[in-house]
N, CA, C and O atoms as a MOPAC input file, in Angstrom:
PM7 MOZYME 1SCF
protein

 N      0.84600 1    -1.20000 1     0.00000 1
 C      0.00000 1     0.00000 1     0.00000 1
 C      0.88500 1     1.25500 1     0.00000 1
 O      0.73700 1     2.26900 1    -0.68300 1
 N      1.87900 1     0.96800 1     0.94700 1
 C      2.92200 1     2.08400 1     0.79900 1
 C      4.04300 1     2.48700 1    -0.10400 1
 O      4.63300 1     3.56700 1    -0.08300 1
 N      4.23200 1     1.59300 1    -0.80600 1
 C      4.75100 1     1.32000 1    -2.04000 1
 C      3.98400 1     1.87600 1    -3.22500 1
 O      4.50200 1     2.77000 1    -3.89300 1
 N      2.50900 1     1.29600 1    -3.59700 1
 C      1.86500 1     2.26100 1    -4.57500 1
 C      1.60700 1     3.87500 1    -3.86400 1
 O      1.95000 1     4.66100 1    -4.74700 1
 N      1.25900 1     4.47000 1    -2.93900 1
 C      1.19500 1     5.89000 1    -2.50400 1
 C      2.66500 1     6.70500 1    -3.20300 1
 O      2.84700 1     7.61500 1    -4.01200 1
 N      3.48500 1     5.85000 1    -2.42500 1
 C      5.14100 1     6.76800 1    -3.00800 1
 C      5.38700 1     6.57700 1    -4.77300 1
 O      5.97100 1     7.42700 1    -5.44500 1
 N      4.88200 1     5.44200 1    -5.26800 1
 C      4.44600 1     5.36000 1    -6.59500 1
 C      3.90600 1     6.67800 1    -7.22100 1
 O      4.53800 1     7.34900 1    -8.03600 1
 N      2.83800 1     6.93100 1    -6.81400 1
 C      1.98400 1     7.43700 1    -7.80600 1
 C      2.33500 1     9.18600 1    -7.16100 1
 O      2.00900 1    10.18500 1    -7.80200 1
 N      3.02800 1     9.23900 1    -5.83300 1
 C      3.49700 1    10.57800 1    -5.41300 1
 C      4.64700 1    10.60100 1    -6.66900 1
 O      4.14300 1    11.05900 1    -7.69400 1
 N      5.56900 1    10.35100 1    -6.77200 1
 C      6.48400 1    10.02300 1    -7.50800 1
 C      6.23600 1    10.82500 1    -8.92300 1
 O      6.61800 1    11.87500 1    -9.44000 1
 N      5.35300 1     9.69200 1    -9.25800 1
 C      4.59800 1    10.07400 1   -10.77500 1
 C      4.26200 1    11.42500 1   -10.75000 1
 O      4.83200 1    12.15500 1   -11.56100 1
 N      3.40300 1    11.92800 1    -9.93700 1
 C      2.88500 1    13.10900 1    -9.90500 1
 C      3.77700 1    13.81100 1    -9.49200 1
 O      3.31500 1    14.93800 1    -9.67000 1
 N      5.22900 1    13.98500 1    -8.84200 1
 C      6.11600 1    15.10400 1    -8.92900 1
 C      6.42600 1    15.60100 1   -10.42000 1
 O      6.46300 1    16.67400 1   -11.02300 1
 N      6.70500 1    13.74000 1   -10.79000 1
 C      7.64200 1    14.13500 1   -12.49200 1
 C      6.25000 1    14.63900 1   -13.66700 1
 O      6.56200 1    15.23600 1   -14.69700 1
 N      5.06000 1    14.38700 1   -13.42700 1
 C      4.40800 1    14.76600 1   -14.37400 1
 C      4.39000 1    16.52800 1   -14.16700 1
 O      4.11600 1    17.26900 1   -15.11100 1
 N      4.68400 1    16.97800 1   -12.96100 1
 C      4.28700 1    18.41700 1   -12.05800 1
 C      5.29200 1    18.64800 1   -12.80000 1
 O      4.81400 1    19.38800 1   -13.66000 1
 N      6.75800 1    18.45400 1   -13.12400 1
 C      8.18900 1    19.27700 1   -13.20900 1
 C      7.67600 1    19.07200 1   -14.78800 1
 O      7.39800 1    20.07300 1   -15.45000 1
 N      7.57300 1    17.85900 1   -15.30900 1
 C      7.25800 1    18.13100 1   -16.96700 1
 C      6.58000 1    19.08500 1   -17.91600 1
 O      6.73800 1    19.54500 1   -19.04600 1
 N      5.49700 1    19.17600 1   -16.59400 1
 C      4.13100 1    20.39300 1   -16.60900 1
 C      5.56200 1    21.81000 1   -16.91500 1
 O      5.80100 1    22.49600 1   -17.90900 1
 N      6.01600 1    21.76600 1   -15.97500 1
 C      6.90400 1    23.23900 1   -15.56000 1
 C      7.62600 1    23.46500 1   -16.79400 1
 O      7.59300 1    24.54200 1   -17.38900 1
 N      8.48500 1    22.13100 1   -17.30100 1
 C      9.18300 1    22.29000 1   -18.30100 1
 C      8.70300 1    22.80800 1   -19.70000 1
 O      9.43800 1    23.47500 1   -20.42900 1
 N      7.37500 1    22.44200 1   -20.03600 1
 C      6.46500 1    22.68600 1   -21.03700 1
 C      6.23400 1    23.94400 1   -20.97900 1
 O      6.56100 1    24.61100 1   -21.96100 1
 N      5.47000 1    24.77000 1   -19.56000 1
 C      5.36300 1    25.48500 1   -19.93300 1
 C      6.39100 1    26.82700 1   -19.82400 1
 O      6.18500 1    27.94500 1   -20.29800 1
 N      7.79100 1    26.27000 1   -18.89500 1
 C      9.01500 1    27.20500 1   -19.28200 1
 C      9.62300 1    27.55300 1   -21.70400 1
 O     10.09800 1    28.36200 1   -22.50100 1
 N      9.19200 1    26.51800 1   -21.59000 1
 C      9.64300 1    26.45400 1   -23.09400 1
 C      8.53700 1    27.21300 1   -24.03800 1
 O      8.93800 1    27.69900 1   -25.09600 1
 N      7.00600 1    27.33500 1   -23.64100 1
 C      6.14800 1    27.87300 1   -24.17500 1
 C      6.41500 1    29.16300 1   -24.08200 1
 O      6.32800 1    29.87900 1   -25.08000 1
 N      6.79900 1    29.67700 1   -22.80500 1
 C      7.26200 1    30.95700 1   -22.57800 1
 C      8.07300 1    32.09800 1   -23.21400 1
 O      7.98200 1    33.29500 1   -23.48400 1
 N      9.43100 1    30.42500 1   -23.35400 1
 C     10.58500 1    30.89100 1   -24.15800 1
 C      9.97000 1    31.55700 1   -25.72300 1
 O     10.21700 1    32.56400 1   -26.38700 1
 N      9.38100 1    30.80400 1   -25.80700 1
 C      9.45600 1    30.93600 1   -27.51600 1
 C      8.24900 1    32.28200 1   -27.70100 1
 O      8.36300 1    33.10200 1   -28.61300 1
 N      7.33300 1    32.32100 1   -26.87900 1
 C      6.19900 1    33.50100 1   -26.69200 1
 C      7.11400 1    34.82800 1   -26.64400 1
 O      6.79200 1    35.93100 1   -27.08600 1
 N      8.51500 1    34.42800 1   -25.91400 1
 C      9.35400 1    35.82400 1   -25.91500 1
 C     10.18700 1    36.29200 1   -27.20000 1
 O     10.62800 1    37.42700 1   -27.38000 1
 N     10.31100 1    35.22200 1   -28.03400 1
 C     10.80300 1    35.44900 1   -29.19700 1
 C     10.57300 1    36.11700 1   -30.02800 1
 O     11.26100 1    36.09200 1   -31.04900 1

């Protein structure tokens, strides 16, 4: 049980930072 929780915390950091990365790069290019 504690194993899938830190799982899916996990997941949801790296999907959160991917989120960030996407929209740092959307940014970038909006400044162009």
């Amino acid at each position: 049980m504690e194993e899938i929780i830190f799982e899916t915390e996990k997941e949801a950091i790296f999907m959160a930072l991917e989120h960030t990365n996407n929209n740092k790069n959307q940014t970038a290019k909006l400044c162009y």
